[in-house]
Backbone of each chain as nested JSON, in Angstrom:
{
  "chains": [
    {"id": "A", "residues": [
      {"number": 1, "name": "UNK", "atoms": {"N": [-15.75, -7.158, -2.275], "CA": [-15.008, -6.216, -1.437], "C": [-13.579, -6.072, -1.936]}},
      {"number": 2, "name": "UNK", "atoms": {"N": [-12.916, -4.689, -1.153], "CA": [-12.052, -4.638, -2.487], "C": [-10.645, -4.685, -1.127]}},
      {"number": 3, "name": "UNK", "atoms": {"N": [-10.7, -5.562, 0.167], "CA": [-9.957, -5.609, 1.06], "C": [-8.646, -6.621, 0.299]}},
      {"number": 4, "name": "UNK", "atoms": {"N": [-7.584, -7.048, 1.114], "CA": [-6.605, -7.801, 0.374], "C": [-5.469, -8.011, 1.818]}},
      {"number": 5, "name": "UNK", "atoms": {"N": [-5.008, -9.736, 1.425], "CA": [-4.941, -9.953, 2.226], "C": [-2.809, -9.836, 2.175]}},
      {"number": 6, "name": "UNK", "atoms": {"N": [-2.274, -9.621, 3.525], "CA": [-1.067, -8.953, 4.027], "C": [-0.203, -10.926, 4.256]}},
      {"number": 7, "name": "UNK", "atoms": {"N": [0.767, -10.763, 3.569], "CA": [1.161, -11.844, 3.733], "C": [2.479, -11.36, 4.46]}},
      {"number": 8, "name": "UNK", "atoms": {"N": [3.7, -12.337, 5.013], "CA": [5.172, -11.653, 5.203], "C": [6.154, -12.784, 4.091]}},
      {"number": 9, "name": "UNK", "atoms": {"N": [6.907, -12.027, 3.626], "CA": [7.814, -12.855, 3.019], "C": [9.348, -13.01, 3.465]}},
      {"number": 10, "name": "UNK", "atoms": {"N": [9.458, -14.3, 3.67], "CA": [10.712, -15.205, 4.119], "C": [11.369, -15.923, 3.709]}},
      {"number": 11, "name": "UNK", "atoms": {"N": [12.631, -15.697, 2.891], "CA": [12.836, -16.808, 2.908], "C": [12.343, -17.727, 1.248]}},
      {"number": 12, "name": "UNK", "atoms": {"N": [11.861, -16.678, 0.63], "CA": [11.376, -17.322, -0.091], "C": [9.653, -17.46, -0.543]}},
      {"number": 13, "name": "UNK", "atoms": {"N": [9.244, -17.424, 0.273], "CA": [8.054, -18.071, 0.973], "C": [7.174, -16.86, 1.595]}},
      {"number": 14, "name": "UNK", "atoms": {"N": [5.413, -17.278, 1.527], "CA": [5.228, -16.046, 1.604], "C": [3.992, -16.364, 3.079]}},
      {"number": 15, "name": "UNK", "atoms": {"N": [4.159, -15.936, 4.062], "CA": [3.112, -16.793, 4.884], "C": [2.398, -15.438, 5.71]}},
      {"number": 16, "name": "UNK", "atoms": {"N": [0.807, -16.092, 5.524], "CA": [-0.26, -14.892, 5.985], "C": [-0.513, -14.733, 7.195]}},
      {"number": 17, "name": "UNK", "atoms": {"N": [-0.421, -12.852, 7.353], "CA": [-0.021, -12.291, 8.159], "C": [-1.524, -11.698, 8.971]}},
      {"number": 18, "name": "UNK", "atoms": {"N": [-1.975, -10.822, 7.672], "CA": [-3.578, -10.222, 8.589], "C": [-4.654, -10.131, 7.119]}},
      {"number": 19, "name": "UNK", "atoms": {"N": [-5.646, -10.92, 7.629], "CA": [-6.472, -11.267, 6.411], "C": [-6.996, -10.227, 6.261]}},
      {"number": 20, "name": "UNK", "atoms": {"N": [-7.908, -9.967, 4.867], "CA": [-8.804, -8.8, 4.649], "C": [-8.699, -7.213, 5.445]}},
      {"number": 21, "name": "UNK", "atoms": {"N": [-7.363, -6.921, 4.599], "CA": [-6.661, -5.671, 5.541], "C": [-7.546, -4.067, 4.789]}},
      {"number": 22, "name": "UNK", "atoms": {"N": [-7.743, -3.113, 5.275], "CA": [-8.647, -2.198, 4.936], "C": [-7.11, -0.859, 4.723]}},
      {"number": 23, "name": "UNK", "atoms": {"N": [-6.81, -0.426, 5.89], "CA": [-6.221, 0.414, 6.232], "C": [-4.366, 0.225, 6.606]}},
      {"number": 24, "name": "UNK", "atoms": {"N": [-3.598, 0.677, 5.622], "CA": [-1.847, 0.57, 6.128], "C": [-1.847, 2.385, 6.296]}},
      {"number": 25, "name": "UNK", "atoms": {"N": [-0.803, 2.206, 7.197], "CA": [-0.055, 3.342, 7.375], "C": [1.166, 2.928, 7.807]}},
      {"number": 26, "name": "UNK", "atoms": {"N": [2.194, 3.106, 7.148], "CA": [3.429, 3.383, 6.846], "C": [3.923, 3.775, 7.842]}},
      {"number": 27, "name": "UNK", "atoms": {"N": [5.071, 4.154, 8.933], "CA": [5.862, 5.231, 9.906], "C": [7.025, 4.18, 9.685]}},
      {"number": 28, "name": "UNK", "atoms": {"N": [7.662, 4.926, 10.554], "CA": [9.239, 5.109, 10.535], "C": [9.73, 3.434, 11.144]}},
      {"number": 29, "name": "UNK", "atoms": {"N": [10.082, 2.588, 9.696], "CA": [10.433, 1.027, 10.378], "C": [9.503, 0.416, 10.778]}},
      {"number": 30, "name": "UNK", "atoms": {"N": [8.295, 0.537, 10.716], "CA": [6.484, 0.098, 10.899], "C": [5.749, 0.417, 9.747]}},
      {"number": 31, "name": "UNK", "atoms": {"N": [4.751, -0.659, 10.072], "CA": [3.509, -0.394, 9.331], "C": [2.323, -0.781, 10.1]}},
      {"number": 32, "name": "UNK", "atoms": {"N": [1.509, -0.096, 10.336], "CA": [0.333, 0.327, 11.09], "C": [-0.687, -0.807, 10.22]}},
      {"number": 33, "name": "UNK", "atoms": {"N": [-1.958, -2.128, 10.682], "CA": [-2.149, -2.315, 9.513], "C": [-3.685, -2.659, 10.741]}},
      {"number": 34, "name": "UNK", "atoms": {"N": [-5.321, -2.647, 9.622], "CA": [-6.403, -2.608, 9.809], "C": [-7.378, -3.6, 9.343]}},
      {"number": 35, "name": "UNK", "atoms": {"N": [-7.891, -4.3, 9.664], "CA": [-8.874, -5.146, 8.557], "C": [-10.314, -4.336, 9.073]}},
      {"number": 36, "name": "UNK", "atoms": {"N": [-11.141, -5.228, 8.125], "CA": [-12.114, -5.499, 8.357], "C": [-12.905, -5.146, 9.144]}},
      {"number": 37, "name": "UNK", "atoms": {"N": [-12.164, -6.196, 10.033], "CA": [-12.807, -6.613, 11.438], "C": [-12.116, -6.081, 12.296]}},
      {"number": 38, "name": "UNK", "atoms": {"N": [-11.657, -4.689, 12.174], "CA": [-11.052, -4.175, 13.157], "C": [-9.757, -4.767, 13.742]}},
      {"number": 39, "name": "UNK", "atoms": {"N": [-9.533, -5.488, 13.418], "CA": [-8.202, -5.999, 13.781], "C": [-7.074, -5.459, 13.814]}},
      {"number": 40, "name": "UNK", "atoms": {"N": [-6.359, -4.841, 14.553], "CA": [-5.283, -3.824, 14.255], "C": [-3.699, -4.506, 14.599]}},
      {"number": 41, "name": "UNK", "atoms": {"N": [-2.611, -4.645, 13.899], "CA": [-1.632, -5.261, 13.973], "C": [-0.423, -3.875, 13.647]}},
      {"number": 42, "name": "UNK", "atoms": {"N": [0.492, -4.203, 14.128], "CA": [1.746, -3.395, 13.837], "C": [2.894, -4.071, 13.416]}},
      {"number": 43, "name": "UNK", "atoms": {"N": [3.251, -4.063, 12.111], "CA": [4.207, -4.87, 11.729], "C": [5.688, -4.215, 11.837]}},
      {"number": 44, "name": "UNK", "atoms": {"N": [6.561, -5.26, 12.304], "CA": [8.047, -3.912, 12.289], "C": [8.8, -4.658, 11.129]}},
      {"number": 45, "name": "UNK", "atoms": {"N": [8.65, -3.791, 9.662], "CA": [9.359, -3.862, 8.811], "C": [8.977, -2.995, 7.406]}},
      {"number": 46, "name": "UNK", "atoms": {"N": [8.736, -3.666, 6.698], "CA": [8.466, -2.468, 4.922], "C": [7.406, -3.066, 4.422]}},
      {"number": 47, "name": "UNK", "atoms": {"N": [7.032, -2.372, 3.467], "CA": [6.07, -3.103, 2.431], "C": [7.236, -3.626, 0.937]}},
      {"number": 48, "name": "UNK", "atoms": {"N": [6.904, -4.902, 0.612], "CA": [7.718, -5.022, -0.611], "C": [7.34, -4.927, -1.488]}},
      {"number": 49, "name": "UNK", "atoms": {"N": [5.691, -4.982, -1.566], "CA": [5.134, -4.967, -2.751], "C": [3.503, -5.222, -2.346]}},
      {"number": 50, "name": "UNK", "atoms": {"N": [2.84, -4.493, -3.6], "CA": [1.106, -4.461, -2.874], "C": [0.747, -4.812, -4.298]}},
      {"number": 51, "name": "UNK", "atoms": {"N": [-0.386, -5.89, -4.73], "CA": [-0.977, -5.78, -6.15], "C": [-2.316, -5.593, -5.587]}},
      {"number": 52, "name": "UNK", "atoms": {"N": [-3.025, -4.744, -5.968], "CA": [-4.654, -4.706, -5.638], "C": [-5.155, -5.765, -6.198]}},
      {"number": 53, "name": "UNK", "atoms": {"N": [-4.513, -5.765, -7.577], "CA": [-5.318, -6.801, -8.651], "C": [-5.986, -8.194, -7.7]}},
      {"number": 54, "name": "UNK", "atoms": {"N": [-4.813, -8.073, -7.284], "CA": [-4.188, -10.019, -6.82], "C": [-4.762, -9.693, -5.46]}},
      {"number": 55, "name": "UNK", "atoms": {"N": [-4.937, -8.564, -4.807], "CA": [-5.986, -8.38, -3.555], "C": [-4.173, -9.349, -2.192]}},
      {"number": 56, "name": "UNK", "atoms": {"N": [-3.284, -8.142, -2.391], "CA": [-2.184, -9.103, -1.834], "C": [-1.093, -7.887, -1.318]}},
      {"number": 57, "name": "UNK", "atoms": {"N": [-0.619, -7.927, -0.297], "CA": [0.158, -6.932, 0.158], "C": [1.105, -8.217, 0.994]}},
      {"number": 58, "name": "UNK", "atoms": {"N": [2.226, -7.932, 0.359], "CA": [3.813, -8.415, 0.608], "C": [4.339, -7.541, 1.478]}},
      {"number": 59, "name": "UNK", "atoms": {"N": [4.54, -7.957, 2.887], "CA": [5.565, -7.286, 3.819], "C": [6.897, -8.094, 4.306]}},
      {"number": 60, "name": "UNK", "atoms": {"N": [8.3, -7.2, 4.088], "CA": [9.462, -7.636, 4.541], "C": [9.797, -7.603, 5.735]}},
      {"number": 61, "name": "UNK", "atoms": {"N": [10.367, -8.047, 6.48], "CA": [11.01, -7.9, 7.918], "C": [12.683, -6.445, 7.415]}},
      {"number": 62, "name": "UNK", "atoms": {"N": [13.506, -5.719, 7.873], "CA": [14.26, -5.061, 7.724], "C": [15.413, -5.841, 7.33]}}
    ]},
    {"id": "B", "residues": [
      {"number": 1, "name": "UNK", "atoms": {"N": [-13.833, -3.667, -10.158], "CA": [-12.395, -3.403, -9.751], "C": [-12.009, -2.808, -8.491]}},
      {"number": 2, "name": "UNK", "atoms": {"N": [-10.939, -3.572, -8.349], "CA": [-10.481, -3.28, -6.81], "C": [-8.685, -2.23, -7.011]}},
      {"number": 3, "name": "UNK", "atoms": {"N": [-8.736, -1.859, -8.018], "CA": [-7.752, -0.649, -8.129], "C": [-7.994, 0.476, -7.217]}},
      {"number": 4, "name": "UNK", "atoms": {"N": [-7.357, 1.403, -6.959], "CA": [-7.459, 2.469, -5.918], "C": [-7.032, 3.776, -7.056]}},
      {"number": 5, "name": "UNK", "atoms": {"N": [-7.194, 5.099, -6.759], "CA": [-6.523, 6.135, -7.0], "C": [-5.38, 6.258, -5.75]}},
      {"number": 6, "name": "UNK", "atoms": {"N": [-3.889, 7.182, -6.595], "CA": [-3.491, 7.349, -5.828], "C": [-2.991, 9.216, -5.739]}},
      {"number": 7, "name": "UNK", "atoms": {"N": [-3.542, 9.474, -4.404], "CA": [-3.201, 11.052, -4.235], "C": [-2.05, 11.751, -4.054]}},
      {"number": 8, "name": "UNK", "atoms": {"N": [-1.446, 12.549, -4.185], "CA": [-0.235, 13.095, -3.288], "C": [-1.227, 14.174, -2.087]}},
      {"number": 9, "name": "UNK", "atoms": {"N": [-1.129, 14.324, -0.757], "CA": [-1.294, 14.92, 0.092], "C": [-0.23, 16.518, 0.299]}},
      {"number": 10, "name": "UNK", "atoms": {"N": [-0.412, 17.389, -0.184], "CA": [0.219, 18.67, 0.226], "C": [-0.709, 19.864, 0.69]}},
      {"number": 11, "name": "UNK", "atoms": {"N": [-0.351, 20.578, 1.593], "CA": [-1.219, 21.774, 2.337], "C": [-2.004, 21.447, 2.88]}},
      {"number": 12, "name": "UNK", "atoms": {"N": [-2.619, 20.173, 3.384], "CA": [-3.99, 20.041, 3.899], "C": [-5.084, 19.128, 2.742]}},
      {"number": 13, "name": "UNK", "atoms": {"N": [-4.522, 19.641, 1.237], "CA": [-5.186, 19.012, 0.126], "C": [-4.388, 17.906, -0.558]}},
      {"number": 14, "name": "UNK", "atoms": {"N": [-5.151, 17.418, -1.316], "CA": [-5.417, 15.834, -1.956], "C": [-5.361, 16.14, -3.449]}},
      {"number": 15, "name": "UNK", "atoms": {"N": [-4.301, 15.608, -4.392], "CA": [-4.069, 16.196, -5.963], "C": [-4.096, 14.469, -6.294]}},
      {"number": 16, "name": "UNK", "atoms": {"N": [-4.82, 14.599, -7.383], "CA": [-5.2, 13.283, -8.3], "C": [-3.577, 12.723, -8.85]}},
      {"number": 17, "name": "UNK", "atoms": {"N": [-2.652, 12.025, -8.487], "CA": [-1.384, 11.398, -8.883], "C": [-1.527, 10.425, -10.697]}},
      {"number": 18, "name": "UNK", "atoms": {"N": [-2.134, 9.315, -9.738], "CA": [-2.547, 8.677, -11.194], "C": [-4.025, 7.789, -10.746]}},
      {"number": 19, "name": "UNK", "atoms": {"N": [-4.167, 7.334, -11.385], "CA": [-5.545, 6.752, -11.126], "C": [-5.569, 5.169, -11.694]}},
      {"number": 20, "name": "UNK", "atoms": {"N": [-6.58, 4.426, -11.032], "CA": [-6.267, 3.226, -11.079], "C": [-5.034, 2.298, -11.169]}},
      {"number": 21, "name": "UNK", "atoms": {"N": [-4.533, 2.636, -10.045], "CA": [-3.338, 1.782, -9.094], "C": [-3.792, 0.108, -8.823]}},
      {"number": 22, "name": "UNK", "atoms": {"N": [-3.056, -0.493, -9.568], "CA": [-2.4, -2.093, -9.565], "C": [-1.32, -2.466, -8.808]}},
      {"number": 23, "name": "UNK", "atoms": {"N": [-0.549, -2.035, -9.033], "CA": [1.219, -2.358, -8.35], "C": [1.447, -1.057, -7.604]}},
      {"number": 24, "name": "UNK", "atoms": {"N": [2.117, -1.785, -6.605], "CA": [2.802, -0.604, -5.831], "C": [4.083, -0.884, -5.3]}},
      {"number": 25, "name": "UNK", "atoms": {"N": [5.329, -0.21, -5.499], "CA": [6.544, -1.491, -5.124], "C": [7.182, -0.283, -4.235]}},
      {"number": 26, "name": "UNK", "atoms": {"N": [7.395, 0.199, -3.242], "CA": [7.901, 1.183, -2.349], "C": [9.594, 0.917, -2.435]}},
      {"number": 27, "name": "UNK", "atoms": {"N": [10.628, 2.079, -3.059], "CA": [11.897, 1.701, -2.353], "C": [13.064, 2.468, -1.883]}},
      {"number": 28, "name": "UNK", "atoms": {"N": [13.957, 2.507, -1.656], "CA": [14.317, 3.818, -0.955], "C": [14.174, 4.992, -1.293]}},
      {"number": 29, "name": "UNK", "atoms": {"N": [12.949, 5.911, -0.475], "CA": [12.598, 7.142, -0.709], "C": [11.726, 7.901, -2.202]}},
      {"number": 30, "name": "UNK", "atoms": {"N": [11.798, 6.108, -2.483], "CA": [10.599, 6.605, -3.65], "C": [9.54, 5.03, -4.128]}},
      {"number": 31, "name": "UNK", "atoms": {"N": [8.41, 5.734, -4.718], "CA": [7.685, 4.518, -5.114], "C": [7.447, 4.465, -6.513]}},
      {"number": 32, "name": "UNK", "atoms": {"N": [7.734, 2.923, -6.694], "CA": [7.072, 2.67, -8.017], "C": [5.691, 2.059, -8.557]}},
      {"number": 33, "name": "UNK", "atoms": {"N": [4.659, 2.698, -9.466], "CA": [3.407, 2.375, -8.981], "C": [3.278, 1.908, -10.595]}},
      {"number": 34, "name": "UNK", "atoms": {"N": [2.256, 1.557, -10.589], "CA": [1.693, 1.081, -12.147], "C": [0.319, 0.588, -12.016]}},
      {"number": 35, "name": "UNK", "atoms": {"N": [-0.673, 1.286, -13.187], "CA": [-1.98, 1.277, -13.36], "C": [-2.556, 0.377, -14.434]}},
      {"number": 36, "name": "UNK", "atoms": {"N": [-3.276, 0.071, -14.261], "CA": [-4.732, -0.984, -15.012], "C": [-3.747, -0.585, -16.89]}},
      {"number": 37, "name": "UNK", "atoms": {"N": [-3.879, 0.598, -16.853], "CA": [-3.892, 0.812, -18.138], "C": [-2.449, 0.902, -18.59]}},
      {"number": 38, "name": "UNK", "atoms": {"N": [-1.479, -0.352, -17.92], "CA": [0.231, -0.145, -17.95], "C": [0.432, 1.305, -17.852]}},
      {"number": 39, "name": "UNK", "atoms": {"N": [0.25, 2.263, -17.5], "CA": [0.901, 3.465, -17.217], "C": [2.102, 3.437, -15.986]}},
      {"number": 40, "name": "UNK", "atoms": {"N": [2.655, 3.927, -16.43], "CA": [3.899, 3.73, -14.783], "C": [4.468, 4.987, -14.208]}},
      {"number": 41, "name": "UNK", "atoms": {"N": [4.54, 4.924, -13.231], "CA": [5.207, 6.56, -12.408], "C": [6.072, 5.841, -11.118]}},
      {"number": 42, "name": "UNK", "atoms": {"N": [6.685, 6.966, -11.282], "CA": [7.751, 6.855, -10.075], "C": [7.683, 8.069, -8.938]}},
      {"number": 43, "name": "UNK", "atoms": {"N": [7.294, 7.887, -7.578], "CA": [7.104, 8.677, -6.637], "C": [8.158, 8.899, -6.285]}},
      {"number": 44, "name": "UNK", "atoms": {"N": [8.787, 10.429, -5.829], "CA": [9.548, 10.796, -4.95], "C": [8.984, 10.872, -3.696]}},
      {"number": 45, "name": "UNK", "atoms": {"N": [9.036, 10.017, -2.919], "CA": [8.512, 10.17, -1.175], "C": [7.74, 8.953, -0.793]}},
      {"number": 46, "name": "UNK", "atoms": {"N": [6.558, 9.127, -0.105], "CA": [6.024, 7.8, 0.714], "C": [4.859, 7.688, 0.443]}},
      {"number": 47, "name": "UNK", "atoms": {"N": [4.907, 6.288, 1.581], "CA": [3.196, 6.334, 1.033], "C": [2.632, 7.42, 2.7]}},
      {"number": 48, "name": "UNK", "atoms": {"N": [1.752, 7.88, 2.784], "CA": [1.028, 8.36, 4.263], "C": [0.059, 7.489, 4.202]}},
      {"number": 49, "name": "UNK", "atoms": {"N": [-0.632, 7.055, 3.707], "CA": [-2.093, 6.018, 4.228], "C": [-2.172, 5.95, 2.658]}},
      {"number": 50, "name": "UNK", "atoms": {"N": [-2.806, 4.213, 3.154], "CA": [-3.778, 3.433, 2.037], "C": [-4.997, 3.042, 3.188]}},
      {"number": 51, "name": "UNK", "atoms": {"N": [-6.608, 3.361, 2.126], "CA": [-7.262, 2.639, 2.298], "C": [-8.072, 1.746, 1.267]}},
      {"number": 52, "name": "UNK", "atoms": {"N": [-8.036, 0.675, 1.571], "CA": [-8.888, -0.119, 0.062], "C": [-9.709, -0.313, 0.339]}},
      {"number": 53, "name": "UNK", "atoms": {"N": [-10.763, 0.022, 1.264], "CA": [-12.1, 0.114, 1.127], "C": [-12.603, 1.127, 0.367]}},
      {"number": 54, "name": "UNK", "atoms": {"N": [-11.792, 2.704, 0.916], "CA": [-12.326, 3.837, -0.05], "C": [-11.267, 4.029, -1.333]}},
      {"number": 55, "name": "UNK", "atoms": {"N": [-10.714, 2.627, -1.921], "CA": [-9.745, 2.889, -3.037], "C": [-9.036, 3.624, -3.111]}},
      {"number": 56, "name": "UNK", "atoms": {"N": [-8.679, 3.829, -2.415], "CA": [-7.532, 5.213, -1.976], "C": [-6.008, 5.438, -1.096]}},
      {"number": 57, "name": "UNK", "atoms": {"N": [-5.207, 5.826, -2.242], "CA": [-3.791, 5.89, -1.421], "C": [-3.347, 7.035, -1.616]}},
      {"number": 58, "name": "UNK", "atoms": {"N": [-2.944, 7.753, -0.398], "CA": [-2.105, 8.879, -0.127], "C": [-0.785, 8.892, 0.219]}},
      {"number": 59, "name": "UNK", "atoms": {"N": [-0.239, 9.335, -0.653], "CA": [1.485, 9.655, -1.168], "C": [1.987, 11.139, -0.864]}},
      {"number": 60, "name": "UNK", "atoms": {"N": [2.883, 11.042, -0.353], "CA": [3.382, 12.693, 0.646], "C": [5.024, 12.455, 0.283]}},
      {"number": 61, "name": "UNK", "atoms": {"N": [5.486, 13.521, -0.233], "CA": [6.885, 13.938, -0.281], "C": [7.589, 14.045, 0.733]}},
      {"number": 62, "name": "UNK", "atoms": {"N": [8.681, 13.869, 0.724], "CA": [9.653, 13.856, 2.527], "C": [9.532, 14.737, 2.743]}}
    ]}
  ]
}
Protein backbone atom coordinates (compact mmCIF):
# COMPACT_ATOMS: atom_id res chain seq x y z
CA UNK A 1 0.00 0.00 0.00
CA UNK A 2 1.19 3.16 -0.97
CA UNK A 3 -0.35 5.09 2.46
CA UNK A 4 2.52 6.96 4.65
CA UNK A 5 2.72 7.73 7.84
CA UNK A 6 2.28 11.86 9.26
CA UNK A 7 4.75 12.48 11.89
CA UNK A 8 5.02 16.32 13.76
CA UNK A 9 8.33 17.78 14.12
CA UNK A 10 9.68 19.44 17.36
CA UNK A 11 12.22 20.41 18.45
CA UNK A 12 14.28 18.45 16.64
CA UNK A 13 12.54 15.34 16.90
CA UNK A 14 10.00 13.86 14.95
CA UNK A 15 6.96 12.15 16.86
CA UNK A 16 3.90 10.19 15.12
CA UNK A 17 1.02 11.90 14.52
CA UNK A 18 -1.66 9.76 12.21
CA UNK A 19 -0.54 6.42 10.89
CA UNK A 20 -1.22 5.21 7.32
CA UNK A 21 -2.61 8.64 6.10
CA UNK A 22 -4.56 8.36 2.57
CA UNK A 23 -5.92 11.86 2.06
CA UNK A 24 -4.25 15.77 3.12
CA UNK A 25 -5.89 18.78 2.28
CA UNK A 26 -4.17 21.79 2.93
CA UNK A 27 -6.56 25.22 4.04
CA UNK A 28 -5.72 28.23 5.47
CA UNK A 29 -3.18 27.42 8.79
CA UNK A 30 -4.64 23.60 8.67
CA UNK A 31 -4.29 20.53 7.27
CA UNK A 32 -7.23 18.32 6.87
CA UNK A 33 -5.66 14.71 7.22
CA UNK A 34 -7.36 10.87 6.41
CA UNK A 35 -6.09 7.37 6.87
CA UNK A 36 -6.99 4.33 6.10
CA UNK A 37 -9.15 3.68 8.57
CA UNK A 38 -11.02 6.57 8.26
CA UNK A 39 -9.55 8.36 10.81
CA UNK A 40 -9.87 11.98 10.28
CA UNK A 41 -7.57 14.51 12.23
CA UNK A 42 -7.08 18.30 11.70
CA UNK A 43 -3.77 19.49 12.26
CA UNK A 44 -3.22 23.39 12.96
CA UNK A 45 0.01 24.05 11.23
CA UNK A 46 2.07 23.31 7.62
CA UNK A 47 3.44 20.54 5.93
CA UNK A 48 7.39 20.68 6.04
CA UNK A 49 8.07 18.11 3.99
CA UNK A 50 6.40 14.77 2.40
CA UNK A 51 8.84 11.85 0.85
CA UNK A 52 6.52 9.17 -0.70
CA UNK A 53 9.66 7.20 -1.10
CA UNK A 54 10.19 7.02 2.73
CA UNK A 55 6.14 6.66 2.93
CA UNK A 56 6.56 9.94 5.57
CA UNK A 57 4.83 13.27 5.79
CA UNK A 58 6.58 15.89 8.21
CA UNK A 59 4.16 18.42 9.76
CA UNK A 60 5.24 21.80 11.56
CA UNK A 61 3.28 23.55 14.21
CA UNK A 62 3.30 27.66 12.88
CA UNK B 1 6.21 2.33 -6.32
CA UNK B 2 4.55 4.51 -4.12
CA UNK B 3 5.36 7.90 -6.11
CA UNK B 4 2.23 9.89 -7.06
CA UNK B 5 1.67 12.20 -10.19
CA UNK B 6 1.31 15.59 -9.55
CA UNK B 7 -1.62 17.74 -11.31
CA UNK B 8 -2.23 21.42 -11.44
CA UNK B 9 -6.18 21.81 -11.11
CA UNK B 10 -7.51 24.85 -13.42
CA UNK B 11 -11.22 25.29 -14.91
CA UNK B 12 -12.67 22.30 -13.47
CA UNK B 13 -9.65 20.22 -15.27
CA UNK B 14 -6.56 18.28 -14.18
CA UNK B 15 -3.06 19.03 -16.46
CA UNK B 16 -0.24 16.38 -15.97
CA UNK B 17 2.58 18.81 -13.82
CA UNK B 18 5.27 16.22 -13.47
CA UNK B 19 5.01 12.72 -12.83
CA UNK B 20 6.39 10.51 -10.36
CA UNK B 21 6.63 12.73 -7.26
CA UNK B 22 9.22 11.75 -4.36
CA UNK B 23 9.76 15.00 -2.41
CA UNK B 24 7.53 17.55 -1.78
CA UNK B 25 8.81 20.56 0.37
CA UNK B 26 5.85 23.37 0.39
CA UNK B 27 7.12 27.12 1.13
CA UNK B 28 5.91 30.41 1.05
CA UNK B 29 3.46 30.43 -1.79
CA UNK B 30 5.29 27.99 -3.70
CA UNK B 31 6.35 24.26 -3.83
CA UNK B 32 9.30 22.46 -4.33
CA UNK B 33 8.81 18.96 -5.72
CA UNK B 34 11.29 16.40 -7.12
CA UNK B 35 10.76 13.07 -9.03
CA UNK B 36 12.11 9.38 -9.09
CA UNK B 37 14.03 10.46 -12.06
CA UNK B 38 15.91 13.69 -10.06
CA UNK B 39 13.85 16.01 -12.15
CA UNK B 40 12.93 19.14 -10.05
CA UNK B 41 10.19 21.91 -10.40
CA UNK B 42 9.17 24.63 -8.51
CA UNK B 43 5.33 25.40 -8.03
CA UNK B 44 3.90 28.75 -7.93
CA UNK B 45 0.83 28.12 -5.51
CA UNK B 46 -0.47 25.14 -3.31
CA UNK B 47 -1.09 22.04 -2.81
CA UNK B 48 -5.44 21.52 -3.04
CA UNK B 49 -5.47 17.72 -2.18
CA UNK B 50 -3.13 14.75 -2.01
CA UNK B 51 -4.28 11.36 -2.25
CA UNK B 52 -1.80 8.35 -1.96
CA UNK B 53 -3.97 5.79 -2.42
CA UNK B 54 -4.92 7.09 -5.98
CA UNK B 55 -1.12 8.49 -6.31
CA UNK B 56 -2.24 11.64 -6.80
CA UNK B 57 -1.58 15.32 -5.92
CA UNK B 58 -3.41 18.34 -6.92
CA UNK B 59 -1.59 21.70 -7.11
CA UNK B 60 -3.77 25.01 -7.78
CA UNK B 61 -2.31 28.51 -8.27
CA UNK B 62 -3.44 31.33 -5.76
Amino acid sequence: MCEANAYIYKDGKEELYLESVDIMVPEEGKIYLKNLFGEQKVFIGKIKEISLLKHKIVLENK
